[in-house]
BALOBA-1460 file (C-alpha; in Angstrom, 3 decimals):
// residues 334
<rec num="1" residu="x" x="15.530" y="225.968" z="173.026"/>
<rec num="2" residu="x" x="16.438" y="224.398" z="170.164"/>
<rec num="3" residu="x" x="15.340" y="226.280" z="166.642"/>
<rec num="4" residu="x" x="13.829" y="224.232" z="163.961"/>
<rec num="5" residu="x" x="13.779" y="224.586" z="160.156"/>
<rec num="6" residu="x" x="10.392" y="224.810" z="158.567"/>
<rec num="7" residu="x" x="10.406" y="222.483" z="155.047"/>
<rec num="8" residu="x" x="9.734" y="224.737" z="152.542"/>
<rec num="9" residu="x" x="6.103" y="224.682" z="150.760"/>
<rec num="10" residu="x" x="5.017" y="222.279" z="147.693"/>
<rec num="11" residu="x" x="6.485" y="224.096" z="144.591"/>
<rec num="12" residu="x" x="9.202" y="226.183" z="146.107"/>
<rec num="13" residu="x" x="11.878" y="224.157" z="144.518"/>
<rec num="14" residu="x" x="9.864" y="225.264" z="141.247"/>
<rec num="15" residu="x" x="9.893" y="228.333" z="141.565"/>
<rec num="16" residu="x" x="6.422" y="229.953" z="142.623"/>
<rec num="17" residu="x" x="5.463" y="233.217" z="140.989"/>
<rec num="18" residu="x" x="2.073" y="235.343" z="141.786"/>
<rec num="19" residu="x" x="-1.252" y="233.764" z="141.420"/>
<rec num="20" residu="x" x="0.089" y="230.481" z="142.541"/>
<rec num="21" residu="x" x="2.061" y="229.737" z="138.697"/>
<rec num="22" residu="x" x="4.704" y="227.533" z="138.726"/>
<rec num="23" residu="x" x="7.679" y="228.815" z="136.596"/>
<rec num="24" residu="x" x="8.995" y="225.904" z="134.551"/>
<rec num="25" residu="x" x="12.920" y="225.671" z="134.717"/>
<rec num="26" residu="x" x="15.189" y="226.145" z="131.513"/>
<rec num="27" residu="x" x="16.171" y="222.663" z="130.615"/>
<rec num="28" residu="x" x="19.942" y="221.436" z="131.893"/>
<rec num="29" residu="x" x="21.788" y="221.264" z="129.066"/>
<rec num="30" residu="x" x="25.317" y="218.934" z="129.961"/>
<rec num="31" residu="x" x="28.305" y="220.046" z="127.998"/>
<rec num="32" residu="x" x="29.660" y="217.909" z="125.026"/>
<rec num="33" residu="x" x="32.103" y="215.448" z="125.148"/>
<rec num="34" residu="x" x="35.362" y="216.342" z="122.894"/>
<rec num="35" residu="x" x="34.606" y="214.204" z="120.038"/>
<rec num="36" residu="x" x="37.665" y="211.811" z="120.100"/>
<rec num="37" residu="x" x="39.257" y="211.854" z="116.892"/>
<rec num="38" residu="x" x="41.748" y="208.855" z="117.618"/>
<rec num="39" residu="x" x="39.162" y="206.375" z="117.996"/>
<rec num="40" residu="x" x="37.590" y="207.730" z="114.552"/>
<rec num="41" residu="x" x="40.352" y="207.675" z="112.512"/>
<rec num="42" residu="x" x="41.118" y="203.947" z="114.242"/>
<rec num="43" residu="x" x="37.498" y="202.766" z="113.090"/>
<rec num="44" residu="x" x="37.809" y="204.179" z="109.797"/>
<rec num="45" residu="x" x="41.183" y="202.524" z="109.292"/>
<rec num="46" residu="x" x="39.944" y="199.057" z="110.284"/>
<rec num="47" residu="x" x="36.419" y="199.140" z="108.546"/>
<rec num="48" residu="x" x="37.280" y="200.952" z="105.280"/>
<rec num="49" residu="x" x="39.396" y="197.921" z="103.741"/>
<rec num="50" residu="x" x="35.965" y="195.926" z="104.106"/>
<rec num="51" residu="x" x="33.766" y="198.902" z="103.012"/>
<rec num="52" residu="x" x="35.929" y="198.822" z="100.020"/>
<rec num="53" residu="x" x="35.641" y="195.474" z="99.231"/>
<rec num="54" residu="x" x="32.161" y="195.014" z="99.621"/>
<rec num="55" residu="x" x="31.459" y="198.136" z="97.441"/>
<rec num="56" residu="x" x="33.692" y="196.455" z="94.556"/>
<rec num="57" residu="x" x="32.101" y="193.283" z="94.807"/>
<rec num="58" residu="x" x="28.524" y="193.887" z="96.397"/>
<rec num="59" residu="x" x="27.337" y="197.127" z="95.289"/>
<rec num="60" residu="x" x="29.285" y="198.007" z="91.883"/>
<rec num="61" residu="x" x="27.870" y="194.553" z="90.419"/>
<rec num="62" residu="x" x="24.749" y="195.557" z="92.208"/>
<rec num="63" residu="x" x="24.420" y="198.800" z="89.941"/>
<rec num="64" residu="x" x="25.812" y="197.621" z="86.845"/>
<rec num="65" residu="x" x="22.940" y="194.795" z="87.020"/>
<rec num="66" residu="x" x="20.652" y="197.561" z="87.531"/>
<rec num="67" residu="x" x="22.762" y="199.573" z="84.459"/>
<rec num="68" residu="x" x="22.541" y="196.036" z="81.949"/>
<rec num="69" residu="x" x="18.779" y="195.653" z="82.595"/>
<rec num="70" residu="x" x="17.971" y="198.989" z="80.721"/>
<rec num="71" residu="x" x="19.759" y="198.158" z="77.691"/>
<rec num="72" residu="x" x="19.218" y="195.384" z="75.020"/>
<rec num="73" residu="x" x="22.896" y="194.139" z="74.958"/>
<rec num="74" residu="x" x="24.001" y="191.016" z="74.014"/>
<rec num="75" residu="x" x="27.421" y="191.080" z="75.566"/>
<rec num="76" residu="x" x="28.964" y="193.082" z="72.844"/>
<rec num="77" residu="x" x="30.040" y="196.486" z="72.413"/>
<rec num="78" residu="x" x="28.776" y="199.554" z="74.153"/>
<rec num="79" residu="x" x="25.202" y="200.006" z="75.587"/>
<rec num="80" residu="x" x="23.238" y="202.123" z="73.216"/>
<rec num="81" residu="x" x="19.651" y="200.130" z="73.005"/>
<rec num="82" residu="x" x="17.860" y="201.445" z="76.000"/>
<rec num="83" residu="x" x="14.439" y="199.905" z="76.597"/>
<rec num="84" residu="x" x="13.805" y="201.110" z="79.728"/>
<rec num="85" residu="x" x="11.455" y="198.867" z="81.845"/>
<rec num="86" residu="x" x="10.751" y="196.686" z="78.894"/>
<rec num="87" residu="x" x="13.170" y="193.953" z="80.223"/>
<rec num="88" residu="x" x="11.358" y="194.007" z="83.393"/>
<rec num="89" residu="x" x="7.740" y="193.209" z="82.384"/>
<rec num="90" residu="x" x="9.442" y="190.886" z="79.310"/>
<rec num="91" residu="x" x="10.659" y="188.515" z="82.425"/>
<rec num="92" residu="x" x="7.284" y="188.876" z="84.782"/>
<rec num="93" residu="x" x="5.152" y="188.084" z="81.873"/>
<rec num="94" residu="x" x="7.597" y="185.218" z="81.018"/>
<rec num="95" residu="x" x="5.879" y="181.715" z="82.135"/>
<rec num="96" residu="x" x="9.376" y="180.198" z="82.394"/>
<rec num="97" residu="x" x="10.513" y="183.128" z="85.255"/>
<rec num="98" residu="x" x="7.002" y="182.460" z="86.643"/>
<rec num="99" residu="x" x="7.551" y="178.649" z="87.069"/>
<rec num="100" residu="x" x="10.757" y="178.760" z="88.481"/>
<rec num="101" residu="x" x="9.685" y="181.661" z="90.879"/>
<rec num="102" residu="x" x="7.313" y="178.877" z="91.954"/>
<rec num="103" residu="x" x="9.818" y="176.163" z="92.351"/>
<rec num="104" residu="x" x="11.636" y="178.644" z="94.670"/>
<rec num="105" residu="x" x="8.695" y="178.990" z="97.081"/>
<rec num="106" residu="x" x="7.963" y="175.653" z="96.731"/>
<rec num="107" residu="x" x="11.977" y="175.414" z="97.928"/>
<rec num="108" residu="x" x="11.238" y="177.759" z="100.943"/>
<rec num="109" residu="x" x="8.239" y="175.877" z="102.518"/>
<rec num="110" residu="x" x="9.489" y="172.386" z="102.110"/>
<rec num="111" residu="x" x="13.016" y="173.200" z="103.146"/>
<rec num="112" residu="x" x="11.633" y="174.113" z="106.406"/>
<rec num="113" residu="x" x="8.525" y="171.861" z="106.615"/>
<rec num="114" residu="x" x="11.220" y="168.718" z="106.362"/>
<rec num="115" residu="x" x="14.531" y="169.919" z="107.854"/>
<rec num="116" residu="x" x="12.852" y="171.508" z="110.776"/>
<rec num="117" residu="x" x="11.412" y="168.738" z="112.564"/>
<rec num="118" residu="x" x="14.065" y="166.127" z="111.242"/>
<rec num="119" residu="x" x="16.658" y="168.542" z="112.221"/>
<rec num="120" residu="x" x="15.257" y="168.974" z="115.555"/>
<rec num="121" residu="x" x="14.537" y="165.226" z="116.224"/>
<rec num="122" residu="x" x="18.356" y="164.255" z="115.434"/>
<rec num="123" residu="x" x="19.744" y="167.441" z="117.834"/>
<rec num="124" residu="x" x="17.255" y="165.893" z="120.588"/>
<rec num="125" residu="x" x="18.545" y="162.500" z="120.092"/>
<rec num="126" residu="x" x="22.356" y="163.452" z="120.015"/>
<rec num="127" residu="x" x="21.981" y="165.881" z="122.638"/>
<rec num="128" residu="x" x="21.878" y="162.802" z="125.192"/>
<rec num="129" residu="x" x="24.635" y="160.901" z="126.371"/>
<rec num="130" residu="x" x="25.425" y="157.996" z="124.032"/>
<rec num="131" residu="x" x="28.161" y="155.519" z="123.092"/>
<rec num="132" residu="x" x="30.584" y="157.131" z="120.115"/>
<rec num="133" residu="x" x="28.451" y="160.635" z="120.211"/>
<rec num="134" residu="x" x="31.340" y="162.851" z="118.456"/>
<rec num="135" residu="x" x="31.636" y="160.647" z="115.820"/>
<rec num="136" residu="x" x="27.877" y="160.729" z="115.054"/>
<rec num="137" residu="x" x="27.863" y="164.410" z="115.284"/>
<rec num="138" residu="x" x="30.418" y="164.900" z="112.919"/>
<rec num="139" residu="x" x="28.784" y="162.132" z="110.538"/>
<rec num="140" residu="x" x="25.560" y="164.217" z="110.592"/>
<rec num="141" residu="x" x="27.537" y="167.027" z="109.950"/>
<rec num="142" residu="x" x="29.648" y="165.879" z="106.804"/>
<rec num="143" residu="x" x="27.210" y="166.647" z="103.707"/>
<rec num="144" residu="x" x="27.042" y="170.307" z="104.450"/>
<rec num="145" residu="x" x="30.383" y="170.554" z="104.728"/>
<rec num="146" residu="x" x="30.603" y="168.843" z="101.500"/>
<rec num="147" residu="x" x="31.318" y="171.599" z="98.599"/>
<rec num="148" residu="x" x="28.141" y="171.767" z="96.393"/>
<rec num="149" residu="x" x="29.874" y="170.684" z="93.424"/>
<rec num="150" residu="x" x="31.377" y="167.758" z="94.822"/>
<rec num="151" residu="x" x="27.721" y="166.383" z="96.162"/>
<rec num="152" residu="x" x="26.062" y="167.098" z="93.044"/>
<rec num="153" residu="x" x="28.686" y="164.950" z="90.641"/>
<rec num="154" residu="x" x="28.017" y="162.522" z="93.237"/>
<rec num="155" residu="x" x="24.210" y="162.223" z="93.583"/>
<rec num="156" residu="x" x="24.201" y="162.717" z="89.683"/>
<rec num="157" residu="x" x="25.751" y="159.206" z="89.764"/>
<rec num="158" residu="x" x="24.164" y="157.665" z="92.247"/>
<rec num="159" residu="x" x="20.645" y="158.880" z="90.256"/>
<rec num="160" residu="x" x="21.629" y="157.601" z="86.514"/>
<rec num="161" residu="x" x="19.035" y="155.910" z="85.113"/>
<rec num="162" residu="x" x="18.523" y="151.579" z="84.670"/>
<rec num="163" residu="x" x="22.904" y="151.781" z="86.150"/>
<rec num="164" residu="x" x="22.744" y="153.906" z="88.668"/>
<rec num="165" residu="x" x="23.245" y="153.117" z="92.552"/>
<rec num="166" residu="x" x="19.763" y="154.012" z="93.354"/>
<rec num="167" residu="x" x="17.933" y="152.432" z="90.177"/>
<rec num="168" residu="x" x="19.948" y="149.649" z="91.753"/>
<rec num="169" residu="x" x="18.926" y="148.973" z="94.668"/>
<rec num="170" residu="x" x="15.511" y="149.707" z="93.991"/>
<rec num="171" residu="x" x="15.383" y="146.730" z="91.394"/>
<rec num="172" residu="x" x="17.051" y="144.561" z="94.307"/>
<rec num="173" residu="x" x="13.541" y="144.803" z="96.318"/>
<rec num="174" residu="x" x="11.526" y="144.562" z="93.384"/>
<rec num="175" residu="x" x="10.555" y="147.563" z="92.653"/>
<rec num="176" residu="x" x="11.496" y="149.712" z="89.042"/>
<rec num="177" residu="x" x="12.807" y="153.635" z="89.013"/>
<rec num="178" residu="x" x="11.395" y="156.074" z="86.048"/>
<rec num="179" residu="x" x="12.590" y="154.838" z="82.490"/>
<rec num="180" residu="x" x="14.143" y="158.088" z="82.611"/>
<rec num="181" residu="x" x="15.613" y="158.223" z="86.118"/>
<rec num="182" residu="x" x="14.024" y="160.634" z="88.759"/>
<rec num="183" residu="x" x="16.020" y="163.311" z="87.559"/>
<rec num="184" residu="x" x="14.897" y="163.232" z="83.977"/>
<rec num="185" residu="x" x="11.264" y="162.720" z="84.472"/>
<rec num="186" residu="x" x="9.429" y="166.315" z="85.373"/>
<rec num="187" residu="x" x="7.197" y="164.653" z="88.076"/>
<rec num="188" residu="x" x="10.184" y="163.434" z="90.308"/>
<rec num="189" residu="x" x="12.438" y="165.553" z="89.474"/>
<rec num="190" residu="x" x="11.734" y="168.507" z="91.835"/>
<rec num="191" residu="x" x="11.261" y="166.126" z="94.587"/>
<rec num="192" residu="x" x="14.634" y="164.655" z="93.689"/>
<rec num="193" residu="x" x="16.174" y="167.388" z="93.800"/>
<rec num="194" residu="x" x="14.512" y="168.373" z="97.315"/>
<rec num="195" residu="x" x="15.720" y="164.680" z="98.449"/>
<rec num="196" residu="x" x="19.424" y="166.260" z="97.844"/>
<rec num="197" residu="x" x="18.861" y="169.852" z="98.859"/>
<rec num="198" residu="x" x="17.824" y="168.491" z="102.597"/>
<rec num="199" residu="x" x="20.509" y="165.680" z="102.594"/>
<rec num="200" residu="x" x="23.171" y="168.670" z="101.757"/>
<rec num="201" residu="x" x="22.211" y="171.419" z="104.004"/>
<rec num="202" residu="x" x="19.980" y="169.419" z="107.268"/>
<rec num="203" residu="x" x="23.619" y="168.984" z="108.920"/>
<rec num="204" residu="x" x="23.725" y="172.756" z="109.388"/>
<rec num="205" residu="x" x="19.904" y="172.332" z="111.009"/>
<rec num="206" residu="x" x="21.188" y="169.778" z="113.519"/>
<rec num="207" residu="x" x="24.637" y="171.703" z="114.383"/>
<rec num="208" residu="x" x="22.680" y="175.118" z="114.984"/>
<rec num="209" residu="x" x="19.912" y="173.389" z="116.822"/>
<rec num="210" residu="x" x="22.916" y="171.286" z="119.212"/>
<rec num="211" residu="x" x="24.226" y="174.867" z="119.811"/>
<rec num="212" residu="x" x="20.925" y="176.307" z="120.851"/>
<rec num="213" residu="x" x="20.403" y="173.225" z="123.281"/>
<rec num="214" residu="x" x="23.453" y="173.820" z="125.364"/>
<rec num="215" residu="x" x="22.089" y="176.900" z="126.837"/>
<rec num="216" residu="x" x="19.034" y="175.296" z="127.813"/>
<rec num="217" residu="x" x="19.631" y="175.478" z="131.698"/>
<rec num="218" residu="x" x="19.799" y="171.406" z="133.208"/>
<rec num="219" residu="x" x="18.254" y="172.851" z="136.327"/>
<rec num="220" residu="x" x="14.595" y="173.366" z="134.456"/>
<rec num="221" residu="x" x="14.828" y="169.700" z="132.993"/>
<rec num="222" residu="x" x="15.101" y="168.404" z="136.535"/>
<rec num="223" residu="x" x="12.221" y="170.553" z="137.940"/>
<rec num="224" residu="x" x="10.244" y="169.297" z="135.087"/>
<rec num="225" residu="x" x="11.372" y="165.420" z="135.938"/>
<rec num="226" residu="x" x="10.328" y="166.635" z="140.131"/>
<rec num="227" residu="x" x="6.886" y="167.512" z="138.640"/>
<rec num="228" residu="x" x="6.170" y="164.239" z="137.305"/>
<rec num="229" residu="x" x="6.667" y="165.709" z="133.737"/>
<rec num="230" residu="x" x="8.063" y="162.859" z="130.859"/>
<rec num="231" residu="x" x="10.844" y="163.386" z="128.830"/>
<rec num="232" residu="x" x="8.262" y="164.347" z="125.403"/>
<rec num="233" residu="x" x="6.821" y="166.602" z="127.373"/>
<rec num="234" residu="x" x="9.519" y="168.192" z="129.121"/>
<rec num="235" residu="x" x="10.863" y="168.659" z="125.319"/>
<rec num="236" residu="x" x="7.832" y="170.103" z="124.384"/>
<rec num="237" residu="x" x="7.466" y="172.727" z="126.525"/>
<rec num="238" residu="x" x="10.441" y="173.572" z="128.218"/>
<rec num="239" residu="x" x="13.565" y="172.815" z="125.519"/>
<rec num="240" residu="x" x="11.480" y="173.890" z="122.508"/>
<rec num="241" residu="x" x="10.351" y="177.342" z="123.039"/>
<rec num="242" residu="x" x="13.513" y="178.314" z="124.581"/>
<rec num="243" residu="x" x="15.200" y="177.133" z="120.984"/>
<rec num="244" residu="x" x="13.033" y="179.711" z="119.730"/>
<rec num="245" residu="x" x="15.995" y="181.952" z="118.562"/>
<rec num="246" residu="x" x="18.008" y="179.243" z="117.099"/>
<rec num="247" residu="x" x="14.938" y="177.822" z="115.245"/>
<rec num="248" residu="x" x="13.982" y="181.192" z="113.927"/>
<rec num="249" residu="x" x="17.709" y="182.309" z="113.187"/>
<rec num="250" residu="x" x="17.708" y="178.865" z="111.103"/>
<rec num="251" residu="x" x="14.793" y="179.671" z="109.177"/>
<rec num="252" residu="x" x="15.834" y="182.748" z="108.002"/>
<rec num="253" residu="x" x="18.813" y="181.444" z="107.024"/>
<rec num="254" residu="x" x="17.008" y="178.538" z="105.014"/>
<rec num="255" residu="x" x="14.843" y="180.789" z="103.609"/>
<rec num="256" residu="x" x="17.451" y="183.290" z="101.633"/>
<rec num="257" residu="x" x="19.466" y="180.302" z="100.557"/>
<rec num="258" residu="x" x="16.361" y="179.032" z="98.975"/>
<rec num="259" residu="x" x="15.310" y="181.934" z="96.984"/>
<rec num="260" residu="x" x="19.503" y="182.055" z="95.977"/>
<rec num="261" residu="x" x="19.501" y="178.189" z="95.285"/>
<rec num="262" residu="x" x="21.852" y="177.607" z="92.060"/>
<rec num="263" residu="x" x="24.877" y="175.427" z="91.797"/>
<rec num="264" residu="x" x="23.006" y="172.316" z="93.370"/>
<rec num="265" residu="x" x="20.537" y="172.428" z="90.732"/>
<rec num="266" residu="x" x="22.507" y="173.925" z="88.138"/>
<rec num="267" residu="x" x="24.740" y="170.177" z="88.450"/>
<rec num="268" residu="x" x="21.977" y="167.865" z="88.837"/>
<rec num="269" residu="x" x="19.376" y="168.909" z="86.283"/>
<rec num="270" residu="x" x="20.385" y="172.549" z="84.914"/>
<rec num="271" residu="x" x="16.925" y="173.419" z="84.784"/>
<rec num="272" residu="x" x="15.090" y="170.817" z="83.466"/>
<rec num="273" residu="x" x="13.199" y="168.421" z="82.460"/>
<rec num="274" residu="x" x="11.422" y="170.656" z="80.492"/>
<rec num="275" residu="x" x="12.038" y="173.620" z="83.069"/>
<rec num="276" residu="x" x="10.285" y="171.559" z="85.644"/>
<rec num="277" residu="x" x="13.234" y="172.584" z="88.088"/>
<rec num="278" residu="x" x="14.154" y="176.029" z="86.863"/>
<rec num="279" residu="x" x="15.010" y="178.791" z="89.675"/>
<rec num="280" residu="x" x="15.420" y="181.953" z="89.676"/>
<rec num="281" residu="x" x="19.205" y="181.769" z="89.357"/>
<rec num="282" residu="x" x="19.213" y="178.961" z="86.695"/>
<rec num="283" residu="x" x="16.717" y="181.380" z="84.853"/>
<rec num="284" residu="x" x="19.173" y="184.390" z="84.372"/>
<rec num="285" residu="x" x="22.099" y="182.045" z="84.152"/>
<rec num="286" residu="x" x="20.324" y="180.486" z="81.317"/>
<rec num="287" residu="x" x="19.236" y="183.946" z="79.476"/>
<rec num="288" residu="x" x="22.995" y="185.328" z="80.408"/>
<rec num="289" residu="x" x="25.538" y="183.143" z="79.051"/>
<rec num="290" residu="x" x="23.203" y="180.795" z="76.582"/>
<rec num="291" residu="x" x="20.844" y="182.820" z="75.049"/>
<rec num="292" residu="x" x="23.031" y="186.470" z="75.391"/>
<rec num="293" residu="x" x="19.954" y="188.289" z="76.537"/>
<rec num="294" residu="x" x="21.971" y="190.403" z="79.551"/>
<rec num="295" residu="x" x="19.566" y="192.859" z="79.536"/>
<rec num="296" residu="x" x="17.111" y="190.028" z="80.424"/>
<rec num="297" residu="x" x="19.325" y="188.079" z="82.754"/>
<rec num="298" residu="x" x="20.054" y="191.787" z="84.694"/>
<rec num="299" residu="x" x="16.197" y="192.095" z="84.727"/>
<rec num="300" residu="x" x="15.564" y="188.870" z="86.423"/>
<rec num="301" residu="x" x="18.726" y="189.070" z="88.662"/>
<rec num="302" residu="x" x="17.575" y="192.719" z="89.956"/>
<rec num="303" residu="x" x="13.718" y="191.556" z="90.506"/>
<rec num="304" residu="x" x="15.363" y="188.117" z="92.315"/>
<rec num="305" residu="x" x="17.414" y="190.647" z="94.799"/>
<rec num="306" residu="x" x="14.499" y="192.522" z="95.680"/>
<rec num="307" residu="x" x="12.178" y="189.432" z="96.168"/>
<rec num="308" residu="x" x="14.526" y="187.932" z="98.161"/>
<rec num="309" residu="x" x="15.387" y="191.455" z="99.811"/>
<rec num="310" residu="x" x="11.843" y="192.130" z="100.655"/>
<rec num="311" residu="x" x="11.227" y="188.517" z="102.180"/>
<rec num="312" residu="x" x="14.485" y="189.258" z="104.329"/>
<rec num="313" residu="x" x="13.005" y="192.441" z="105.783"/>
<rec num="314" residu="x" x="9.406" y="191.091" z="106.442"/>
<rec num="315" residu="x" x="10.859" y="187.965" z="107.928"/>
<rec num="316" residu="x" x="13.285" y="190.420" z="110.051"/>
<rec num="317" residu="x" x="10.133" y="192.941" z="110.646"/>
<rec num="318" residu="x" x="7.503" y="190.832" z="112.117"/>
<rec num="319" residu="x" x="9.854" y="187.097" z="113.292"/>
<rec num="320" residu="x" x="13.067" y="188.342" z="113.929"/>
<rec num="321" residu="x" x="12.060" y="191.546" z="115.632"/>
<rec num="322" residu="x" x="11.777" y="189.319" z="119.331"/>
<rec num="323" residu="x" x="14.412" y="188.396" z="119.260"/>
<rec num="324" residu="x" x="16.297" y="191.881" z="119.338"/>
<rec num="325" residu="x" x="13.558" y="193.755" z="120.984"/>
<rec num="326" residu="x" x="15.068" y="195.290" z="124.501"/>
<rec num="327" residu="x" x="12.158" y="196.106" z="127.019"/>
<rec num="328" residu="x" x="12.901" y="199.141" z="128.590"/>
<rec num="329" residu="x" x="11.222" y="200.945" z="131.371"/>
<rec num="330" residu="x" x="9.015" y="204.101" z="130.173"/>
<rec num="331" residu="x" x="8.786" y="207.151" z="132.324"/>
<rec num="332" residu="x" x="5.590" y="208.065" z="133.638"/>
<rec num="333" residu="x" x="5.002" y="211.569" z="132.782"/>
<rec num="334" residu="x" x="3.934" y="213.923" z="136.072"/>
């Protein structure tokens, strides 16, 4: 007769005590891989030449901003007037700082609001097969390439009151520009300067948007076509939301540059009319290098960095965060 092995009872594998306790195991612990010191001393050698330059020229300005904004100085000599936070309220309670903090928000929404929909509208339309596409892409894409200075001389022309290119042409169909051109007059001149802003930068839009549209899979746009969907509506629903990333990568992108935005406006209006296109940055340039006030122009450069620092982190916190988020499988505890 053959002998057979009885399965051991429920438990036995945990180890069953008197009065029917399980005894809980000591936890496995696995041994420790030998740290390997080549591959450290390889990271540090390629990363520290980096870390060193972006402490010299990121976070040593950084705290000497911080240092400056203490101090009354006025370029000159050592800093012995500290003031503490007085700098800091002296540039929230200023109306001028408060205006131009405006005109940045104001830069944020309708930099999106406009370049987003144009933007995508231009990727759709040179996404299809057409006659002389390559050239059109890189025609769409030669303003942002374009170095800041360069388009602002240029627009600066073209905007010159009564002889300019655009007063111009406007008088050709009739019609009659400001008497002080659209960059002179405080009503237009933010909205000029918008005009410019989207001309400069909507080529980077429509590049990152083409991008994001090649890994749209071809095989969804056909099942949509099987199902009797158009092409608006295949757009809509299917090439849209999975551009998500690229749309939201985009805006965060748009978003810091705004809040940073300088050297275009700095060329076309420096500021004015009458501060009616003052930023942040044109603000402490302004107190910095024409008025001397560095304690001032530190203030408002430290309270721009953590504006635009804490927008970065909320956009990142509560936008971003999908797009990075891994679902992983939880364990179901016994």
């Amino acid at each position: 007769m053959s002998q057979t092995t009885a399965a051991p009872p429920k438990g036995a594998s945990e180890g069953v005590v008197e009065g029917g306790r399980s005894e809980e195991r000591p936890p496995v612990t696995r041994p420790r891989k030998p740290r390997d010191w080549k591959m450290v001393v390889e990271i540090i050698a390629f990363t520290a030449p980096a870390l060193i330059l972006f402490a010299m020229f990121v976070v040593w300005p950084m705290l000497k901003a911080v240092q400056f904004s203490l101090f009354r100085w006025k370029g000159f000599g050592p800093l012995v007037d500290f003031v503490g936070l007085k700098n800091y309220i002296s540039v929230l309670s200023n109306d001028v700082f408060i205006g131009a903090l405006g005109h940045n928000l104001f830069i944020v929404v309708a930099s999106i609001v406009i370049q987003l929909p144009l933007g995508i509208a231009i990727a759709l339309l040179l996404n299809r097969k057409m006659r002389f596409q390559g050239i059109l892409r890189t025609v769409v894409f030669v303003p942002y390439v374009l170095a800041e200075v360069i388009a602002g001389v240029v627009w600066f022309q073209l905007l010159q009151p009564k002889y300019g290119v655009i007063d111009s042409m406007l008088a050709v169909v009739g019609l009659q520009g400001p008497p002080q051109g659209f960059l002179g007059t405080p009503e237009y001149a933010l909205w000029t300067v918008m005009v410019v802003i989207t001309w400069k930068y909507l080529g980077l839009a429509i590049i990152l948007f083409l991008a994001g549209l090649q890994g749209v899979p071809e095989e969804l746009h056909e099942a949509a076509q099987i199902d009797g969907a158009s092409w608006w509506q295949t757009q809509w629903h299917i090439t849209i939301p999975l551009l998500g990333p690229t749309l939201r990568t985009w805006a965060f992108l748009s978003m810091v540059g705004s809040l940073q935005l300088f050297d275009m406006v700095w060329i076309l209006t420096k500021g004015g009319p009458a501060n009616a296109t003052t930023t942040m940055a044109t603000f402490l340039i302004n107190e910095g290098t024409k008025r001397s006030n560095y304690g001032i122009a530190g203030a408002a450069s430290v309270i721009l960095f953590v504006i635009a620092l804490t927008m970065a982190l909320l956009y990142q916190r509560f936008v971003l965060r999908r797009d990075h988020a891994t679902d992983e499988p939880k364990e179901k505890s016994r």
